[in-house]
C-alpha positions in Angstrom: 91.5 75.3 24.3 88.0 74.9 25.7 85.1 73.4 23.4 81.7 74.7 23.0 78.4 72.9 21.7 76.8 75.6 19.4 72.7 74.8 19.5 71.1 76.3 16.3 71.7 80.2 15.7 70.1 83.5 14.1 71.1 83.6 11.1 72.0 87.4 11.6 75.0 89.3 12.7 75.2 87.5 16.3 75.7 83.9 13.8 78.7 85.7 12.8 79.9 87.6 16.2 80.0 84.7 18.0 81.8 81.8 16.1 84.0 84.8 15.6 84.4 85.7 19.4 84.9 81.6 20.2 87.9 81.8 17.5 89.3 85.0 19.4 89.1 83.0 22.5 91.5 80.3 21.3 88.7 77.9 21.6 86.6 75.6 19.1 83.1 74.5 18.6 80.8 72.0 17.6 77.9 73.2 15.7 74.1 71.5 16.1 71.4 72.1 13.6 68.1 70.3 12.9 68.6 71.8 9.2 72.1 73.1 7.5 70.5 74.5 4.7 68.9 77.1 6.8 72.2 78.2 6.8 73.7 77.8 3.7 71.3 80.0 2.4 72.2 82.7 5.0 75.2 82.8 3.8 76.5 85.6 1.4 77.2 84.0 -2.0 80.3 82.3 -3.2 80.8 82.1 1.0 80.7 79.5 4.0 78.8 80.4 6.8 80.8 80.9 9.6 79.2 78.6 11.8 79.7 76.0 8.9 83.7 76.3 10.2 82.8 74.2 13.4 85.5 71.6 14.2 82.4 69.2 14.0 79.0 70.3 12.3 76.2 67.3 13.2 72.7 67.6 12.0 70.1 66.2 14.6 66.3 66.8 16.3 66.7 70.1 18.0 63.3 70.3 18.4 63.1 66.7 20.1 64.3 67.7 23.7 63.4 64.0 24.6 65.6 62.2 22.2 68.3 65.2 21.9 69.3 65.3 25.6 70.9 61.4 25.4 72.1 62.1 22.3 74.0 65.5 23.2 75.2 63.3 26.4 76.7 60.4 24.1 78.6 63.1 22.3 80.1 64.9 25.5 81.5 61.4 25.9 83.2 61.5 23.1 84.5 65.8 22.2 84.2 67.0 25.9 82.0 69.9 25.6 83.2 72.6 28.2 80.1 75.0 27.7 77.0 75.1 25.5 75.7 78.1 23.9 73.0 79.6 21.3 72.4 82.9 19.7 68.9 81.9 19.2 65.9 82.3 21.5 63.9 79.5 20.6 66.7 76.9 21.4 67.8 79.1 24.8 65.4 76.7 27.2 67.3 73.9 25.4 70.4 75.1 25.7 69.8 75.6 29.6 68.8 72.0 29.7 71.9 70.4 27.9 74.1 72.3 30.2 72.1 71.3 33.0 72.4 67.5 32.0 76.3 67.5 31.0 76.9 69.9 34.7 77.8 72.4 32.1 77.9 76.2 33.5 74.3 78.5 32.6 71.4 79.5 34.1 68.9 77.4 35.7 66.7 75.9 33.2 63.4 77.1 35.0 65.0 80.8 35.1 65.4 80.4 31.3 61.7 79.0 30.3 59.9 81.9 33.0 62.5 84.5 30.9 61.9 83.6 27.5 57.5 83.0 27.9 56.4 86.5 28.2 53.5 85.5 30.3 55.9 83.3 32.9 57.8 86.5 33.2 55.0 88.5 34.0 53.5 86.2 36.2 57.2 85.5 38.1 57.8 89.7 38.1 54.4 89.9 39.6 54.7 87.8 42.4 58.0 89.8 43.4 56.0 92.7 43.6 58.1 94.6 40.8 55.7 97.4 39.1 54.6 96.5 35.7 51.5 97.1 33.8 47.9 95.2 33.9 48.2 92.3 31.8 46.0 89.2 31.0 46.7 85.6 29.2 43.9 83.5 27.9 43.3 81.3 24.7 39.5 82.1 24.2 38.1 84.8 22.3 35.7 85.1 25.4 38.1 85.9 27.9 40.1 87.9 26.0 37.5 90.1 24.6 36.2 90.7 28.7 39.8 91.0 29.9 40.8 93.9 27.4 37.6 95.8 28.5 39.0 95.1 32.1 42.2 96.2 31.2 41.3 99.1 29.1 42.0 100.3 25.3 44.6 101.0 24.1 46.3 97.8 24.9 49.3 95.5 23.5 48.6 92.3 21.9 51.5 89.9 22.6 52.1 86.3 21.2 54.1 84.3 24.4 56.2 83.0 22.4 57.6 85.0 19.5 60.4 87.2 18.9 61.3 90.0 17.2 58.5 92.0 17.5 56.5 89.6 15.4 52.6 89.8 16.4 53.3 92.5 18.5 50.6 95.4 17.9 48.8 97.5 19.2 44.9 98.2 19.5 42.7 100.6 20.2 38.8 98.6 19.8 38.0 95.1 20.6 37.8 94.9 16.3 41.8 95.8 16.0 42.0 93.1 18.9 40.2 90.4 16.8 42.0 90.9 14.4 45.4 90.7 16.0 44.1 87.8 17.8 43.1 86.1 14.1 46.8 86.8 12.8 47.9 85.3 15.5 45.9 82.0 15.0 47.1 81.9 11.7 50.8 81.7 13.1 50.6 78.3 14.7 54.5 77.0 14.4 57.3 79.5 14.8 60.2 79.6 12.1 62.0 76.9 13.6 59.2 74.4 13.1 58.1 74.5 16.9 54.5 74.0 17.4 53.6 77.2 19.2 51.2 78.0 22.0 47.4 79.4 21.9 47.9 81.6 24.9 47.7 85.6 23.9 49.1 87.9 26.3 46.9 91.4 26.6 48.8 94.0 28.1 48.2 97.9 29.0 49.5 100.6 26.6 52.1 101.6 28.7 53.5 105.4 27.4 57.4 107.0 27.4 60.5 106.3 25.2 61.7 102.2 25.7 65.3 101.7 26.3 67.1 98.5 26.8 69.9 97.6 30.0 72.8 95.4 28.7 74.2 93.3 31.8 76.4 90.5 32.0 75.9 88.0 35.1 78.7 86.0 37.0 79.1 84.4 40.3 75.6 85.9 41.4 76.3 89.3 40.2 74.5 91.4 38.0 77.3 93.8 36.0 75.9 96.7 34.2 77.4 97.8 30.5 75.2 100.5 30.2 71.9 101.3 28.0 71.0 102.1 25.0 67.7 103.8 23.6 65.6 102.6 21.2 63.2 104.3 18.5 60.0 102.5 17.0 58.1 103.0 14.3 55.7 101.0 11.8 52.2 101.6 14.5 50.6 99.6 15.1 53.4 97.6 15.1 56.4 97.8 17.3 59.7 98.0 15.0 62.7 98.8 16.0 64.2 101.8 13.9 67.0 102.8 15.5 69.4 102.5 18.5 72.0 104.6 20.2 74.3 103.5 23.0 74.8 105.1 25.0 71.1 106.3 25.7 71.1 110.2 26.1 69.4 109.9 29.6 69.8 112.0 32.8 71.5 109.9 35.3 68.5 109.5 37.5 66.8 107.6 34.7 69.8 105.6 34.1 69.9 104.8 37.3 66.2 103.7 37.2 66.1 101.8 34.5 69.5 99.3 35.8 68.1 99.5 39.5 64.4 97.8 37.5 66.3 95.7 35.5 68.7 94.4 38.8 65.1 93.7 40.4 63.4 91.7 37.6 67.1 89.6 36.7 67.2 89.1 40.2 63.4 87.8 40.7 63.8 85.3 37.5 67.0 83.9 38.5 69.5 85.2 35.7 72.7 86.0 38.1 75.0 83.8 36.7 75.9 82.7 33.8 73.9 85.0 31.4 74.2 87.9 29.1 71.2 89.3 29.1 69.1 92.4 27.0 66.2 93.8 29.0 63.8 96.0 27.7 62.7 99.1 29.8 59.8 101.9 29.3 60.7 104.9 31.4 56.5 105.9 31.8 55.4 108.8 33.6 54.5 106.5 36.3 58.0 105.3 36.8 60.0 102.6 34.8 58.3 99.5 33.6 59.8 96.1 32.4 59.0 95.3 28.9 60.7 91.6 28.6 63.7 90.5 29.6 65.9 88.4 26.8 68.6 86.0 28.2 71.0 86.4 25.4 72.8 89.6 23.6 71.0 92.4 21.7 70.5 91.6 18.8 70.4 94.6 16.0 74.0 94.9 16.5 73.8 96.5 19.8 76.6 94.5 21.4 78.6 96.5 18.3 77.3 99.4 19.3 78.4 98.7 22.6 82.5 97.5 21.5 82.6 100.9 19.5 81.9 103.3 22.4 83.7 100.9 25.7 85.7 98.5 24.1 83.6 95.7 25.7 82.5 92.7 23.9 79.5 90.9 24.7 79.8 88.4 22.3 83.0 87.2 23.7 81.5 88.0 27.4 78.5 85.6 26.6 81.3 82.5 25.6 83.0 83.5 29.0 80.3 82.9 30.9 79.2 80.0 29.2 82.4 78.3 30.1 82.3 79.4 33.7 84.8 82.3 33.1 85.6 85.5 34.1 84.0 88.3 31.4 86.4 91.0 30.7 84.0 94.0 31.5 86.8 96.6 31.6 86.6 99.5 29.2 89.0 101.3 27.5 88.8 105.1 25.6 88.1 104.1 21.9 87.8 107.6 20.9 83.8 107.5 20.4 81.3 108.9 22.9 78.2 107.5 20.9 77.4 105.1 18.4 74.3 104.7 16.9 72.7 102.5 14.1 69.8 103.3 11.7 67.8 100.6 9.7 65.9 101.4 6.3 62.2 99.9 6.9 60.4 99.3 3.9 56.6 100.5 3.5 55.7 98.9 1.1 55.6 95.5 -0.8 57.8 94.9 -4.2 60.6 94.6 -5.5 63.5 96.6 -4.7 64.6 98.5 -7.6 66.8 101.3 -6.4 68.9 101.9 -3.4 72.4 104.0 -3.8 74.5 104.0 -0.7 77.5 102.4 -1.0 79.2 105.5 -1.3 78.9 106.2 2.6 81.2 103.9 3.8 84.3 106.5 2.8 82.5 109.6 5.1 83.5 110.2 8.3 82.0 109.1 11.1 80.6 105.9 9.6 80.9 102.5 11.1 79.0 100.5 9.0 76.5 99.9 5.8 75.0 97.2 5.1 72.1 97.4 1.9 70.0 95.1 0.3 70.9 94.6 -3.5 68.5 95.5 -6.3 66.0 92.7 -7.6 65.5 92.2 -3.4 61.3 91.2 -2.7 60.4 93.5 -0.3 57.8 93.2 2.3 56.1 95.8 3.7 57.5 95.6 7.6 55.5 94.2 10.0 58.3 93.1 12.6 62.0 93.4 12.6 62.8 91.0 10.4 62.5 92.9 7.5 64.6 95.4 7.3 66.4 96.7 3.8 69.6 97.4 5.4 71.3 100.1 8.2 74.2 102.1 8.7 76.1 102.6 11.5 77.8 106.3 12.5 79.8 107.2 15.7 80.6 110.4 17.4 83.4 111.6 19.2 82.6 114.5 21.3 79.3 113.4 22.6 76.1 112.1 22.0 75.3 113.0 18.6 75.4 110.0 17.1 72.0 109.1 16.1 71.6 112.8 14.3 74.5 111.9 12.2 72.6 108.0 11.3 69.5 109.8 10.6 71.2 112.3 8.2 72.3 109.2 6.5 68.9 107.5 6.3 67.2 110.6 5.0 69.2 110.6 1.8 69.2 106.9 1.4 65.2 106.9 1.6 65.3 109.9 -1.2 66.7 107.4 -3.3 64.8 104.4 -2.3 62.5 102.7 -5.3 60.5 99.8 -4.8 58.1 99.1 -7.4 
């Protein structure tokens, strides 16, 4: 039985995948967190949290790399760790450097911190001579004002360090720009309590439909699982809508967008040790790398993923974290597709209606998940707001997403929010 040091988590579905797939796995973990109640409250009522079953749940600093490093090392000395691991990207560059300082397996920590710092990766993709569009980081209103006129409108504002789409948007005239850059201002510590950085990253509108390439790295090779598409909606935002795995591409774009993700995982370091997510746009001019995520898909991909090959990345990314061999081999689990749907909301409330519980018993489905009635709704802005999604396979080919938006189409007829 090997143990793991858990550092923080989402409090989504990978908070529940993985203590799941460490359980699987015959092993055990110890759970970190700066704040439990961020979890408790996660937690569906009358329920434990899942990651509230470690052997050993201790509350410390996470956000205090200084004092947390000595303090992770007096506890190795005591439980043995055998590999650290987090679902979340804020604590990934701490994660990297625990398992540096214990000798545990994981990527470098440098490979992590140029990764997750959309302007590192840039920069680092840059210098490799990988294709990617124009981009600029500054903290001034000066420079960026003169570097998006460089650049050219329509661009994409970027915050370094955020993620789920937040702060992502797009503009079209230096006045959308100032006021993505003022939104951004406004942000200045993250939703883990890190103080986050001025820098803005400008970026050209680059055009095409954005998939994402799941890999899983070991003993310096890149394996690929396959991609899945993506749709977005919410301009001039960037929210994810919808996937579908696998994406319904020719072969030569397939081919493309692994071949530019091999390149960039290669170029940041992330060949061992790592299950990554990296984000593609297959332009006219030839794929380009969006980000690259050093972690599963979030958005229940890696289900996604389990439905249609039989491959689980959640268990994968506690393999590799321990220095073991992933089991990457597939097997026929009688799907082709699967694809998941989420219900956005448009507009501020409260949530009044929403009938769908009913679609659980039709064929096909996977999955549905819905907000209750009473729910505060936001108006989306990012993917962290979503009402709820459904999840639908086929078996005969890639039909899949059809079938998901069929569902969503009569679950927004009956959406109220008042």
């Amino acid at each position: 039985m090997a143990h793991l040091l858990v550092v923080e988590s989402w409090v989504g579905s990978m908070s529940r995948l993985l203590p799941r797939a460490i359980r699987e796995g015959g092993h055990e973990f110890t759970f970190l967190t700066r704040d439990l109640h961020h979890y408790l409250r996660s937690a569906p009522e009358g329920a434990a949290h899942p990651l509230l079953g470690a052997r050993n749940v201790i509350t410390t600093d996470t956000n205090d790399l200084d004092a947390l490093l000595p303090e992770v090392e007096r506890l190795h000395s005591v439980l043995g760790f055998d590999g650290v691991i987090t679902s979340c990207d804020y604590y990934l560059p701490t994660v990297a450097r625990i398992a540096g300082r214990l000798g545990l397996p994981g990527p470098g920590p440098e490979a992590v911190d140029n990764a997750c710092r959309k302007d590192a990766t840039r920069r680092v993709l840059a210098d490799a001579g990988l294709p990617g569009p124009r981009f600029a980081v500054h903290e001034e209103w000066a420079d960026l004002a003169r570097a998006a006129q460089e650049i050219g409108y329509p661009l994409v504002v970027k915050p370094v360090d955020l993620c789920a789409g937040m702060y992502v948007r797009r503009v079209d005239d230096e006045a959308q720009l100032g006021d993505a850059v003022r939104a951004l201002a406004d942000f200045p510590v993250n939703a883990r309590g890190q103080r986050r950085t001025a820098a803005v990253l400008l970026e050209e509108f680059l055009d095409g439909p954005e998939v994402s390439v799941e890999t899983v790295s070991y003993a310096g090779a890149v394996h690929m699982v396959g991609v899945t598409d993506k749709s977005l909606g919410g301009a001039p935002a960037f929210i994810e809508t919808g996937h579908m795995f696998p994406a319904a591409l020719s072969p030569a774009d397939v081919e493309a967008a692994e071949q530019t993700t091999l390149g960039a995982l290669k170029a940041l370091g992330l060949t061992d040790g790592v299950v990554a997510h990296t984000e593609i746009k297959l332009t006219s001019a030839g794929p380009r790398l969006v980000e690259v995520n050093p972690r599963p898909a979030g958005n229940r991909i890696t289900e996604l993923v389990r439905h249609v090959t039989g491959i689980d990345l959640a268990a994968a990314c506690v393999d590799v974290a321990l220095g073991r061999r992933p089991d990457l081999r597939r097997t026929d689990t009688g799907l082709r597709s699967a694809a998941i749907g989420f219900l956005v909301p448009e507009r501020t409330g409260s949530l009044e209606a929403l009938d769908g519980h009913q679609l659980s018993d039709l064929p096909g489905v996977l999955e549905v998940q819905l907000a209750e009635s009473g729910k505060v709704v936001k108006a989306a802005g990012s993917n962290n707001e979503y009402l709820g999604h459904v999840m639908a396979g086929d078996p005969d080919g890639p039909g899949a997403r059809d079938r998901v938006e069929g569902l969503l189409a009569g679950l927004r007829a009956g959406l109220v929010i008042r």
